[in-house]
ZASE-769853 format. One record per residue (C-alpha): x, y, z; residue number from 1. Coordinates in steps of 0.001 Angstrom, whole numbers. Example, Ala and Ser with C-alpha at 12.3 -4.5 7.8 and 13.67 -1.06 7.14 Angstrom:
2
{{12300 -4500 7800} 1}
{{13670 -1060 7140} 2}
END
This chain:
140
{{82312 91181 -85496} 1}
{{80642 92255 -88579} 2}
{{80557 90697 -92178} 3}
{{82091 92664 -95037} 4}
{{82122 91156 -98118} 5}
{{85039 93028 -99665} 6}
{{83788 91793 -102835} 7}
{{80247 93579 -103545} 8}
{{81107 97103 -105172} 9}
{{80028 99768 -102841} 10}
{{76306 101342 -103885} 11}
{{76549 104564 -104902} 12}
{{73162 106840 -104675} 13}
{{72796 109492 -106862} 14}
{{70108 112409 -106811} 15}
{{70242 113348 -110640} 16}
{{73104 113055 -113960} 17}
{{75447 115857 -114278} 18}
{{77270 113974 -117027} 19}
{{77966 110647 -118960} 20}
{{79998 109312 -120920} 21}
{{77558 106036 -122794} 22}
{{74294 105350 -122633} 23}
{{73038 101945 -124435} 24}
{{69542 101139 -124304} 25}
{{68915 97630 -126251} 26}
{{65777 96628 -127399} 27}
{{64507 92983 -128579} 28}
{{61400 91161 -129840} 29}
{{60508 88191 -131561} 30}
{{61224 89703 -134907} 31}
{{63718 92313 -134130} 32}
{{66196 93934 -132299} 33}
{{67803 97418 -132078} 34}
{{70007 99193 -129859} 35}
{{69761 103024 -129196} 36}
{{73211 105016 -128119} 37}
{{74106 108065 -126605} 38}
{{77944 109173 -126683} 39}
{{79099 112454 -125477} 40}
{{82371 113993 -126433} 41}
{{82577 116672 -123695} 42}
{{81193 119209 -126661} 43}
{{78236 117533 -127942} 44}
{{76106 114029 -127203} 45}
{{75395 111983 -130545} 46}
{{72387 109814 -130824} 47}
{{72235 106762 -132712} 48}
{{70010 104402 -133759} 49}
{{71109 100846 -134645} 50}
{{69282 97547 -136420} 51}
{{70709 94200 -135398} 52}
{{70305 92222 -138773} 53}
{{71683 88473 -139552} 54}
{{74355 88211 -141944} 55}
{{75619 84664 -143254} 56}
{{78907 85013 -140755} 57}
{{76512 86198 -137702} 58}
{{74558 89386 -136472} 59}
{{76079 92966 -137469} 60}
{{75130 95916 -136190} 61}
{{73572 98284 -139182} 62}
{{73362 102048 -138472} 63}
{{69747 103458 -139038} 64}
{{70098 107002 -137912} 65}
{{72070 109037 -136160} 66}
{{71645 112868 -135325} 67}
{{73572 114993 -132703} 68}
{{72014 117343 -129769} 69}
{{73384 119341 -126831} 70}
{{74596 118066 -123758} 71}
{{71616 119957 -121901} 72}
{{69187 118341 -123902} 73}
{{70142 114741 -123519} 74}
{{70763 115539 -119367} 75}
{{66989 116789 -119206} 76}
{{66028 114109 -120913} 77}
{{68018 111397 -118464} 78}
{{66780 113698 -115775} 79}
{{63114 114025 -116779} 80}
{{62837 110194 -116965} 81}
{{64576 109122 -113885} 82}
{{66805 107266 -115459} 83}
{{69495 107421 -112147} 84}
{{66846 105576 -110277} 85}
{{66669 102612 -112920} 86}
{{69943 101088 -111302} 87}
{{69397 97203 -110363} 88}
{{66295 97101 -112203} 89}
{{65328 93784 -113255} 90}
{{61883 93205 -114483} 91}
{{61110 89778 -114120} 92}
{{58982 88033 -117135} 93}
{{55236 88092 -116022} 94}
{{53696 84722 -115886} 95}
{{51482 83580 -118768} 96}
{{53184 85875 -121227} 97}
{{54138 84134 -124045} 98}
{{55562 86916 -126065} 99}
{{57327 90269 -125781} 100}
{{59985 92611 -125516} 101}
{{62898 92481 -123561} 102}
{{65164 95179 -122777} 103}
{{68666 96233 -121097} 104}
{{69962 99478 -120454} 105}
{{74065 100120 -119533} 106}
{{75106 104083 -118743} 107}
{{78432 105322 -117570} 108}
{{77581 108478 -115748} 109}
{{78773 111261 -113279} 110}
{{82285 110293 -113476} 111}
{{82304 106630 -113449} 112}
{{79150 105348 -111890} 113}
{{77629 102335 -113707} 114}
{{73554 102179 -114150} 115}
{{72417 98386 -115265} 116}
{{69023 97745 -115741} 117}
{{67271 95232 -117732} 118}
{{63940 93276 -118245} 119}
{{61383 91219 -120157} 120}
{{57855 93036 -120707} 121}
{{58767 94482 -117841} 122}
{{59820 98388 -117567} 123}
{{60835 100771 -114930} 124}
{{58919 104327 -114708} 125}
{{59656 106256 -117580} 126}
{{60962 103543 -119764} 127}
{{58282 104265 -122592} 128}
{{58978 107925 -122156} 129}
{{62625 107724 -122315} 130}
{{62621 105655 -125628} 131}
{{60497 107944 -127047} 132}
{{62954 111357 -126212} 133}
{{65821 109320 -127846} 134}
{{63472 108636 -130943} 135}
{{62166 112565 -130474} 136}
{{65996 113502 -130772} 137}
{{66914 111286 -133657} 138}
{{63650 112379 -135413} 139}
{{64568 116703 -134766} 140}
END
């Protein structure tokens, strides 16, 4: 008789986004830490950009920039950069680094499906190129 482990969510494979719903890519290093978002209404995705500073009561979440694009744009952009195949991702911290950047990514997309990914100096494909088409957009 076979083991199920009722559980484990069921993997779900996906070839490419048709849609999302959240995309929040957050980004730390030694002296800062920012988080990039992407919402989408149904109408139009906005992009934001956000600074994590320290306040006396804690950390708040400061908004740098923010800049809104169409919901083609922001799918070629998940598209381009493979960002569907980033699920599970976890890049281990290389040994004898003593420094860097550490990372985690969180989407909702194509109606539901969750995409975790996260790492320290350690990036899936595309990760330089997808932070730099979210910058791109926020900088159009």
């Amino acid at each position: 008789m076979p083991f199920f482990n009722w559980n484990k969510p069921k993997e779900t494979k996906i070839d490419k986004i048709s849609d999302f719903t959240i995309i929040t890519l957050k980004i730390n290093g030694m002296r800062f830490s920012c988080e990039y978002e992407m919402t989408n209404d149904g109408k139009t995705v906005t992009v934001s950009l956000y600074q994590k500073i320290c306040v006396p009561d804690g950390w708040k979440r400061q908004l740098q920039k923010r800049t809104e694009c169409s919901i083609d744009k922001a799918l070629l952009l998940l598209n381009d950069c493979n960002l569907h195949k980033w699920n599970n991702f976890h890049g281990k911290h290389p040994k004898n680094v003593h420094d860097g950047i550490m990372f985690t990514l969180e989407a909702n997309v194509n109606s539901g499906i969750r995409i975790h990914a996260d790492g320290s100096e350690n990036f899936p494909e595309h990760f330089s190129d997808f932070r730099n088409g979210i910058t791109n957009l926020l900088n159009e």
